[in-house]
N, CA and C atoms as an extended XYZ file, in Angstrom:
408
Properties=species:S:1:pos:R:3:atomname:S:1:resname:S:1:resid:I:1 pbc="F F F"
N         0.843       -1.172        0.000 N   UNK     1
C         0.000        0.000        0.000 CA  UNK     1
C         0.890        1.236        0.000 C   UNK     1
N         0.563        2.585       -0.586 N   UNK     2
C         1.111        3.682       -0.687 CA  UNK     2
C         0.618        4.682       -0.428 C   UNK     2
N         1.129        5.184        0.483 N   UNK     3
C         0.350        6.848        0.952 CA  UNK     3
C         0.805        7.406        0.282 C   UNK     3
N         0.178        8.809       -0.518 N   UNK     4
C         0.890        9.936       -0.675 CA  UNK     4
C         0.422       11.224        0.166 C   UNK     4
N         1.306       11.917        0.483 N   UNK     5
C         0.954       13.177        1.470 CA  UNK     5
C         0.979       14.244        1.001 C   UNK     5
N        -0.038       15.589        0.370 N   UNK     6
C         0.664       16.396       -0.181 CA  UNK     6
C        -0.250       17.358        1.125 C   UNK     6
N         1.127       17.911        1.269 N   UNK     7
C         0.535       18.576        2.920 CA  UNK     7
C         1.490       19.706        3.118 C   UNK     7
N         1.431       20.693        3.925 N   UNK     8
C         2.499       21.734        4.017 CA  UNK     8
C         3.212       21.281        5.165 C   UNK     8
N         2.559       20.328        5.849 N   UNK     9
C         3.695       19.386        6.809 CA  UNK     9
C         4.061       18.181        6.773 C   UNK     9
N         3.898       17.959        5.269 N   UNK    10
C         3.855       16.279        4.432 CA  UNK    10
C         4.977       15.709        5.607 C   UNK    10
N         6.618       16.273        5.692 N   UNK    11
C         7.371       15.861        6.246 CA  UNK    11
C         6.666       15.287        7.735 C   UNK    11
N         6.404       16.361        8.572 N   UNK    12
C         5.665       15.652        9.801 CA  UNK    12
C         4.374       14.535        9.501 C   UNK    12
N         3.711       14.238        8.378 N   UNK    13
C         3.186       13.477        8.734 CA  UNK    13
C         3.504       11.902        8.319 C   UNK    13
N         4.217       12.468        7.158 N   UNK    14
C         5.484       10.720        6.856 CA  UNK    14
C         5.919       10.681        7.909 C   UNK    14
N         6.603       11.163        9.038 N   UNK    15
C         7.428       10.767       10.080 CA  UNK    15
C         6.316       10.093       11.297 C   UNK    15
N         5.605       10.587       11.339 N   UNK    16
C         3.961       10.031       11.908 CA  UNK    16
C         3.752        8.741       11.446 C   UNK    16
N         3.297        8.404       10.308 N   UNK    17
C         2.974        7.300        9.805 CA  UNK    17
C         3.890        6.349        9.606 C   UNK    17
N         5.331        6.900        9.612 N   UNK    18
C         6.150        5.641        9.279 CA  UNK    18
C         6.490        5.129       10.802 C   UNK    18
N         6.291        5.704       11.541 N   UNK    19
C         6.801        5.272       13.262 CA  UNK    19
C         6.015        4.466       13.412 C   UNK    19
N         4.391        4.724       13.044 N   UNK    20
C         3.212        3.504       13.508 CA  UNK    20
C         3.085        2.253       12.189 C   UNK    20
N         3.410        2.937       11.143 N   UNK    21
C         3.181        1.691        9.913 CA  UNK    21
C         4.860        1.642        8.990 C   UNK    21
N         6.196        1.157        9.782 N   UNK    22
C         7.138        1.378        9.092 CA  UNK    22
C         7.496        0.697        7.446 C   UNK    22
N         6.882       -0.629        7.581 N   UNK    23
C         6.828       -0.956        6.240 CA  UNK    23
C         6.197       -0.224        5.291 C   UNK    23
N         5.206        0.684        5.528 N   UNK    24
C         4.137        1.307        4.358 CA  UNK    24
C         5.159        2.619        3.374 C   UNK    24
N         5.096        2.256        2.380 N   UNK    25
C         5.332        2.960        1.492 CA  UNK    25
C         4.737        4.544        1.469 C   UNK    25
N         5.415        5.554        1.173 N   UNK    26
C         4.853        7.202        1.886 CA  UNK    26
C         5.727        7.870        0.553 C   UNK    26
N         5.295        8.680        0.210 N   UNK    27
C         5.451        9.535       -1.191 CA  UNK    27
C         5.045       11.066       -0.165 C   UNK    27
N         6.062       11.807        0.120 N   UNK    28
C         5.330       13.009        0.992 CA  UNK    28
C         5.889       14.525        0.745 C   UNK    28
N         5.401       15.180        0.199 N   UNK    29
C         6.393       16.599       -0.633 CA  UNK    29
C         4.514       17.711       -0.182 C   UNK    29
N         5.287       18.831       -0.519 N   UNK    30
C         4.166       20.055       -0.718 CA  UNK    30
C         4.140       20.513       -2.225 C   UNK    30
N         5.204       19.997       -3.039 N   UNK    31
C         4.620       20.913       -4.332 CA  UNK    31
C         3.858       19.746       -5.235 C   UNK    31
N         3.232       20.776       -5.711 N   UNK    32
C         2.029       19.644       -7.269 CA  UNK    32
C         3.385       18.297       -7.931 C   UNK    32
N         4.130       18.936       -8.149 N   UNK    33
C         5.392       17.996       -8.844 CA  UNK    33
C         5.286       16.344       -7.964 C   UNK    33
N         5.237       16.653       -6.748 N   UNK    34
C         5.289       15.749       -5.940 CA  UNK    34
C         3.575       14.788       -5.860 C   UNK    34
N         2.886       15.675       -6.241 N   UNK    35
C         1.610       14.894       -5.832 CA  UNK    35
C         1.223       14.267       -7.720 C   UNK    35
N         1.701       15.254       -8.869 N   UNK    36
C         1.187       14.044       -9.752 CA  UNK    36
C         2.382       13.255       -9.949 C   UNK    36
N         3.513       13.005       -9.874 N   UNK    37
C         4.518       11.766       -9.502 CA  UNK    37
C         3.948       10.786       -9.187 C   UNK    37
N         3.211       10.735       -8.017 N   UNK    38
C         3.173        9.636       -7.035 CA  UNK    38
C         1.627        8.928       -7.468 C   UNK    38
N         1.139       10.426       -7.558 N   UNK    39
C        -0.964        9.966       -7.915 CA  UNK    39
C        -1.189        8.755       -8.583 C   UNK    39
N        -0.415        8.455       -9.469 N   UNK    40
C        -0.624        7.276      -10.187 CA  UNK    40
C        -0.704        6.198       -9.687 C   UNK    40
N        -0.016        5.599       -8.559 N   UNK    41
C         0.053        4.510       -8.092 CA  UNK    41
C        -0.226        5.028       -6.196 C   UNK    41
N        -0.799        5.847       -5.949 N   UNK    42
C        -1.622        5.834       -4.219 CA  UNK    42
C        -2.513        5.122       -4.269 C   UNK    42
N        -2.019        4.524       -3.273 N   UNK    43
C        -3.615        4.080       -2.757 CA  UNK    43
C        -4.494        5.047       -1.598 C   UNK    43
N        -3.719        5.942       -1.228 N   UNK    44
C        -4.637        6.858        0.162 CA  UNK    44
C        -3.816        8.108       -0.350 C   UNK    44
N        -4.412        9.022       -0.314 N   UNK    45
C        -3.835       10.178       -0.362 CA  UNK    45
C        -4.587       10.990        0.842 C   UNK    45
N        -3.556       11.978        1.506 N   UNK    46
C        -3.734       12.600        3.034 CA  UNK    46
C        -3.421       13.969        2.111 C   UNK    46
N        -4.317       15.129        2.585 N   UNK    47
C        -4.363       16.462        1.841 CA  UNK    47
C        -4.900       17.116        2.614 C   UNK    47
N        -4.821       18.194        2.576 N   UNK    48
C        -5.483       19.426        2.571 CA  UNK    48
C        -6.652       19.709        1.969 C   UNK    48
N        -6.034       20.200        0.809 N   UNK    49
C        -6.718       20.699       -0.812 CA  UNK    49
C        -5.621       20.194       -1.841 C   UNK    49
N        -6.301       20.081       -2.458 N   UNK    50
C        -5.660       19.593       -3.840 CA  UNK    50
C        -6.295       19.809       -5.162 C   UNK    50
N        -5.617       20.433       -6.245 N   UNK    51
C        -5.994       20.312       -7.569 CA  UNK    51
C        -6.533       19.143       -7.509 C   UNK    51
N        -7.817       19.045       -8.187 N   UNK    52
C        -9.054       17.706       -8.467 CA  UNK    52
C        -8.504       17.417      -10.026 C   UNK    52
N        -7.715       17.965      -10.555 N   UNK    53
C        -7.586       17.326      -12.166 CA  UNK    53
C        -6.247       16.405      -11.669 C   UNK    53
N        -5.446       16.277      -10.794 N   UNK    54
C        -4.996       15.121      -10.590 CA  UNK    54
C        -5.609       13.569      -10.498 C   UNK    54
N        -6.876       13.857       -9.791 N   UNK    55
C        -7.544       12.946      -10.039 CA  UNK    55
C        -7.847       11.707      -11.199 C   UNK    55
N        -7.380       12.144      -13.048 N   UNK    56
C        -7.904       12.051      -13.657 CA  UNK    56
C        -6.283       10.821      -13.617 C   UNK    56
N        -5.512       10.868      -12.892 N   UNK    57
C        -4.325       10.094      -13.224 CA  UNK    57
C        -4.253        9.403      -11.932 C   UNK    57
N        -5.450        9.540      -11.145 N   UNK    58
C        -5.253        8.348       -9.992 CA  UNK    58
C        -5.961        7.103      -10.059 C   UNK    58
N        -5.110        6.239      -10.351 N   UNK    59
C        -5.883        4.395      -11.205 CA  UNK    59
C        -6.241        3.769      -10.034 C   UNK    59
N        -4.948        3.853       -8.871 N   UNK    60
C        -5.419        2.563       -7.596 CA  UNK    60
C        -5.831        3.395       -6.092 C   UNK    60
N        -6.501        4.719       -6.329 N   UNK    61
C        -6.984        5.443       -5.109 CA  UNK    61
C        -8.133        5.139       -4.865 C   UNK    61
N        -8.180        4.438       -3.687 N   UNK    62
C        -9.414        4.186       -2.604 CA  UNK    62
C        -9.674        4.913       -1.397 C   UNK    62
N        -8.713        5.815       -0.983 N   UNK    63
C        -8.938        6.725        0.015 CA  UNK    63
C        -8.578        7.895        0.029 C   UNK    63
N        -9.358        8.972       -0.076 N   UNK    64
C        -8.949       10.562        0.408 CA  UNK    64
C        -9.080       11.238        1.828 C   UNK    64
N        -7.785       10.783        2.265 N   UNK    65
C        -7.997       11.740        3.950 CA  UNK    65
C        -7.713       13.389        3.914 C   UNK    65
N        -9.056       14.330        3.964 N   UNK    66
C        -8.723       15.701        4.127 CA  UNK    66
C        -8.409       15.743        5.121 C   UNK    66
N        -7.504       16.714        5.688 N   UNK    67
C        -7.005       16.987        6.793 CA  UNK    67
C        -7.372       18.307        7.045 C   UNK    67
N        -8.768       18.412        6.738 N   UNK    68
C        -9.905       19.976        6.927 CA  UNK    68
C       -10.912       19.765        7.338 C   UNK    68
N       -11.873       19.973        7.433 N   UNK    69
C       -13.186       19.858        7.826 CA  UNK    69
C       -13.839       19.851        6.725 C   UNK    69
N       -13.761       20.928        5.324 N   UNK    70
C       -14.751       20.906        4.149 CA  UNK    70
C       -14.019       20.499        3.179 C   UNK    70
N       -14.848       19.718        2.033 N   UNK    71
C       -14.852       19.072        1.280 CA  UNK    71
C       -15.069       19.347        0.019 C   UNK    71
N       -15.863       20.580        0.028 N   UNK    72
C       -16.605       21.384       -1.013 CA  UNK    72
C       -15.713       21.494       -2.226 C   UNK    72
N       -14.602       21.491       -2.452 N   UNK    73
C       -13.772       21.179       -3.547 CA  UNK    73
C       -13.946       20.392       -4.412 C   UNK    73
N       -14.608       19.055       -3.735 N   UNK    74
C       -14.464       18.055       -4.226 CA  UNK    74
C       -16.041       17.338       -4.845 C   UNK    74
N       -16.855       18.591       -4.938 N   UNK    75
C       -18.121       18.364       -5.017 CA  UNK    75
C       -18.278       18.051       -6.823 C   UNK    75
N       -17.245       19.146       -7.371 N   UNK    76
C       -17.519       18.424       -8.745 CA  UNK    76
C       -16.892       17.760       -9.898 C   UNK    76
N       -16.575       16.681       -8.650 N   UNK    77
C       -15.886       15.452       -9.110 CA  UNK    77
C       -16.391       14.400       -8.749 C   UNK    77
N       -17.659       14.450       -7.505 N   UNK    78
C       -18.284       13.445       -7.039 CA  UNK    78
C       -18.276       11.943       -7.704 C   UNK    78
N       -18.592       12.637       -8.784 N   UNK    79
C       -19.127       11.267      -10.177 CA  UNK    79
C       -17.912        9.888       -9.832 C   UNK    79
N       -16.817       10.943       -9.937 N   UNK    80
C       -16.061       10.237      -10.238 CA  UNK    80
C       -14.896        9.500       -9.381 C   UNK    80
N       -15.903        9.755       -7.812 N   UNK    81
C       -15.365        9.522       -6.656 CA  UNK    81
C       -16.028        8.241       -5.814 C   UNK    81
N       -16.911        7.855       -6.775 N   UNK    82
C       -17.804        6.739       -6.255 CA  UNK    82
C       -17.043        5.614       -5.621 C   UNK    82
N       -16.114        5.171       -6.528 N   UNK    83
C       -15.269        3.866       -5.494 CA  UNK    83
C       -14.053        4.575       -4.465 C   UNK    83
N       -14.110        5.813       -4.179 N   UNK    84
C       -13.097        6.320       -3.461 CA  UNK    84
C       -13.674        6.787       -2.280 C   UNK    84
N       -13.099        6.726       -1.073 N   UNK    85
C       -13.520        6.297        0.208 CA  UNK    85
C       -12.971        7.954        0.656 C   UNK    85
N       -13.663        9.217        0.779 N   UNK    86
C       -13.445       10.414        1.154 CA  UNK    86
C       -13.582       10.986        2.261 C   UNK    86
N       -12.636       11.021        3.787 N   UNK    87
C       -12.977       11.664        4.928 CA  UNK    87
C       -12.454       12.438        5.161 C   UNK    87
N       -12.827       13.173        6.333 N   UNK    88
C       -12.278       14.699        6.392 CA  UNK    88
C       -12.119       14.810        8.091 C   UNK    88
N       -11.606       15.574        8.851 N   UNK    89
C       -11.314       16.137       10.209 CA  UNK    89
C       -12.709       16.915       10.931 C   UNK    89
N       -13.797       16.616       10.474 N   UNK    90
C       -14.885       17.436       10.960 CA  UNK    90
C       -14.930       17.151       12.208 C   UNK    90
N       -14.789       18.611       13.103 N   UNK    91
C       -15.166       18.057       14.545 CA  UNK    91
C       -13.753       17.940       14.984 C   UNK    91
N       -12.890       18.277       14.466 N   UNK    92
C       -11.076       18.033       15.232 CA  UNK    92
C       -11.417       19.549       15.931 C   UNK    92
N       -11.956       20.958       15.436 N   UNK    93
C       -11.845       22.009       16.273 CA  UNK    93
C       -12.595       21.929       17.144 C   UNK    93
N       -13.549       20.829       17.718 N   UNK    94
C       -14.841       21.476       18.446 CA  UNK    94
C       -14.388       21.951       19.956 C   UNK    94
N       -13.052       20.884       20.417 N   UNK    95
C       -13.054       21.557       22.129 CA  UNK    95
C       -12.306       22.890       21.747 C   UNK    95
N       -11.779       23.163       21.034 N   UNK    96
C       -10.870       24.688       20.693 CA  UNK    96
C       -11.837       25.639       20.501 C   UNK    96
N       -13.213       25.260       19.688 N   UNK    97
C       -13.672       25.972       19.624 CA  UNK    97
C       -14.924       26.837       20.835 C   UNK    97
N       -14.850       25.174       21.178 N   UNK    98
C       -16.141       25.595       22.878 CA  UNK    98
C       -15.282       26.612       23.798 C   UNK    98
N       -13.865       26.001       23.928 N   UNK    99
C       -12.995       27.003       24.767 CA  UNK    99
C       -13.038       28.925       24.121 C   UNK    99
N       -12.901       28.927       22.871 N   UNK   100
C       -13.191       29.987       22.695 CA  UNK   100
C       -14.478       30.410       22.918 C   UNK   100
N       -15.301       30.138       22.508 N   UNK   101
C       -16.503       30.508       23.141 CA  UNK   101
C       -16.930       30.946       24.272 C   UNK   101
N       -16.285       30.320       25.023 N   UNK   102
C       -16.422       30.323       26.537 CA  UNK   102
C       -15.797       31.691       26.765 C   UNK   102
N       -14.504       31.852       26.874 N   UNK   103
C       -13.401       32.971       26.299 CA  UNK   103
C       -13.916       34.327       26.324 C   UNK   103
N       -14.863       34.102       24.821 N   UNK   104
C       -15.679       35.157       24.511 CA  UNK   104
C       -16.372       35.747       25.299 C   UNK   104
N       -17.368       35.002       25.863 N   UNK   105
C       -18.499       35.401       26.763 CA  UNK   105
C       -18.171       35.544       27.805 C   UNK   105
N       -16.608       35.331       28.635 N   UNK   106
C       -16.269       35.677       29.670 CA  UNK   106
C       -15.352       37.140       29.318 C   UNK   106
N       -14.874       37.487       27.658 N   UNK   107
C       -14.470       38.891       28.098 CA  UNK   107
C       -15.657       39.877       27.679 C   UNK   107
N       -16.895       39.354       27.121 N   UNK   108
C       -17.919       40.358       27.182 CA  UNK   108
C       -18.669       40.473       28.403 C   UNK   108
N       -18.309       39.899       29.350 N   UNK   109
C       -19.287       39.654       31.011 CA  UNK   109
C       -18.352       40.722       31.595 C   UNK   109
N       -16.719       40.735       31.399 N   UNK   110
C       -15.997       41.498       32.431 CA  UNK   110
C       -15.443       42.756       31.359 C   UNK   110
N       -16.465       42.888       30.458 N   UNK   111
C       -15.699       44.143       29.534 CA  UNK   111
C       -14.091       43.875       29.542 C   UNK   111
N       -13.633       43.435       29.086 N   UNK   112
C       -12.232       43.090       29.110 CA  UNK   112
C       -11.214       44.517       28.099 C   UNK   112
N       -11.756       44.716       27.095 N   UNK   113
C       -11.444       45.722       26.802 CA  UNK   113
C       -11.285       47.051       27.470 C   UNK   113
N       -11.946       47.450       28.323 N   UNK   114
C       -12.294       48.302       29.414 CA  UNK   114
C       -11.189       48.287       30.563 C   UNK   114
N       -11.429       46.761       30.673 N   UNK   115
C        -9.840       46.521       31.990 CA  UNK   115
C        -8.849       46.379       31.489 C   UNK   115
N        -8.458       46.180       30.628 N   UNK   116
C        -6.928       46.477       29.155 CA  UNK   116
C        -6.677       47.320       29.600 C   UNK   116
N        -7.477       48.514       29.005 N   UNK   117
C        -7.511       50.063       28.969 CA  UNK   117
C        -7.034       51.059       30.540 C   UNK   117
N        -7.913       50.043       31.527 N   UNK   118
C        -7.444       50.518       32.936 CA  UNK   118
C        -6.295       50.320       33.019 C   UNK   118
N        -5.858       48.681       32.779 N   UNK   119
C        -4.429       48.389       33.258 CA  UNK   119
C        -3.362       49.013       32.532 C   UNK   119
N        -3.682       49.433       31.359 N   UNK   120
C        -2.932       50.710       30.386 CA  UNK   120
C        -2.368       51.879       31.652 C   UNK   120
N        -3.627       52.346       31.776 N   UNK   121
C        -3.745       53.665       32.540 CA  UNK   121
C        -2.870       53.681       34.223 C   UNK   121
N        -3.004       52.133       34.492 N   UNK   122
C        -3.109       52.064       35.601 CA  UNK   122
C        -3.646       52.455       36.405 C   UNK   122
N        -4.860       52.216       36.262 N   UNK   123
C        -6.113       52.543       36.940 CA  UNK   123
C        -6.498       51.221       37.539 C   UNK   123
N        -7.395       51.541       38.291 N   UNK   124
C        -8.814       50.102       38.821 CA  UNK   124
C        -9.691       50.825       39.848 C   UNK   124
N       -10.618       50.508       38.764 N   UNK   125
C       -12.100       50.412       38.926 CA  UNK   125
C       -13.101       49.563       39.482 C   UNK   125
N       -13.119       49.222       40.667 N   UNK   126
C       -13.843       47.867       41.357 CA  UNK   126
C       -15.194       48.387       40.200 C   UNK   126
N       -15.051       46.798       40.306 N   UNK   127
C       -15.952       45.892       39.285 CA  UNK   127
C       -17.162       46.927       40.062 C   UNK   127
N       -17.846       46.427       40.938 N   UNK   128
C       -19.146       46.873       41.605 CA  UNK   128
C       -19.184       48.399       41.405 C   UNK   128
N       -18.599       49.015       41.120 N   UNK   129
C       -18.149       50.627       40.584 CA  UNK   129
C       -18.336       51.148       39.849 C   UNK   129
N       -18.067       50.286       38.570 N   UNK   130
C       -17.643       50.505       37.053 CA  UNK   130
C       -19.116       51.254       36.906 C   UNK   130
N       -18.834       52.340       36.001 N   UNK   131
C       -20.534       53.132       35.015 CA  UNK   131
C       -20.718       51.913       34.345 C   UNK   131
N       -20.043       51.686       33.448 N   UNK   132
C       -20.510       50.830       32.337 CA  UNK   132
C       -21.946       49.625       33.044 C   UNK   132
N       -21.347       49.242       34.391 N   UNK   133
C       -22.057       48.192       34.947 CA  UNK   133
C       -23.741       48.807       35.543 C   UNK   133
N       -23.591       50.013       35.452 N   UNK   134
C       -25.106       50.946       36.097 CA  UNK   134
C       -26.281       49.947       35.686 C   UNK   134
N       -27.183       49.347       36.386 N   UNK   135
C       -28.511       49.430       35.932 CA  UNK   135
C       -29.382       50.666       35.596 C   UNK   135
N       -29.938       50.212       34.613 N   UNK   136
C       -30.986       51.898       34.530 CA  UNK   136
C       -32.450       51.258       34.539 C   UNK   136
């Protein structure tokens, strides 16, 4: 079997895959040169994004691992993706993203911008103080 990687950290992820699968064959570069070389004979290709007219020179590909969440690239080529097995990272940001969230709504609760600005000044403003906080 043959991976090819065309990735902007192809290097880190051949070094990944060959530690857990050392016999497996790995083809792993960032430029196009490197990905139609190899396209011909992958069996999995690990990407990002990729030019879809490579496609037209991949004979033994059964797997596309995006290493993104969307896919939408690859929508109009579908046809021709039927025996090819296509997954993607959906859901790799979700605790990064709850944490931001959280983040958020904790510097719009304490005006955070506001206490920047104090600690600029060197000021402080007890919280229970602040105008901004007035009920009306």
């Amino acid at each position: 079997m043959k991976v090819l990687v065309y990735h902007r950290h192809a290097e880190d992820y051949r070094r990944m895959i060959s530690e857990r699968f050392p016999d497996m064959e790995i083809a792993a570069g960032t430029g196009e040169e490197t990905l139609f070389q190899h396209i011909t004979d992958a069996d999995v290709l690990i990407a990002w994004r990729f030019p879809v007219a490579v496609l037209d020179h991949a004979r033994k590909l059964r797997w596309i691992q995006l290493t993104s969440a969307v896919a939408d690239h690859l929508l109009e080529v579908r046809e021709s993706l039927r025996d090819v097995i296509v997954t993607n990272t959906r859901g790799i940001h979700a605790n990064i993203m709850a944490d931001y969230t959280f983040a958020a709504i904790l510097m719009c609760q304490w005006a955070f911008p506001r206490l920047i600005h104090q600690q600029e000044a060197k000021r402080w403003i007890p919280r229970d103080t602040a105008p901004w906080l007035e009920r009306h």
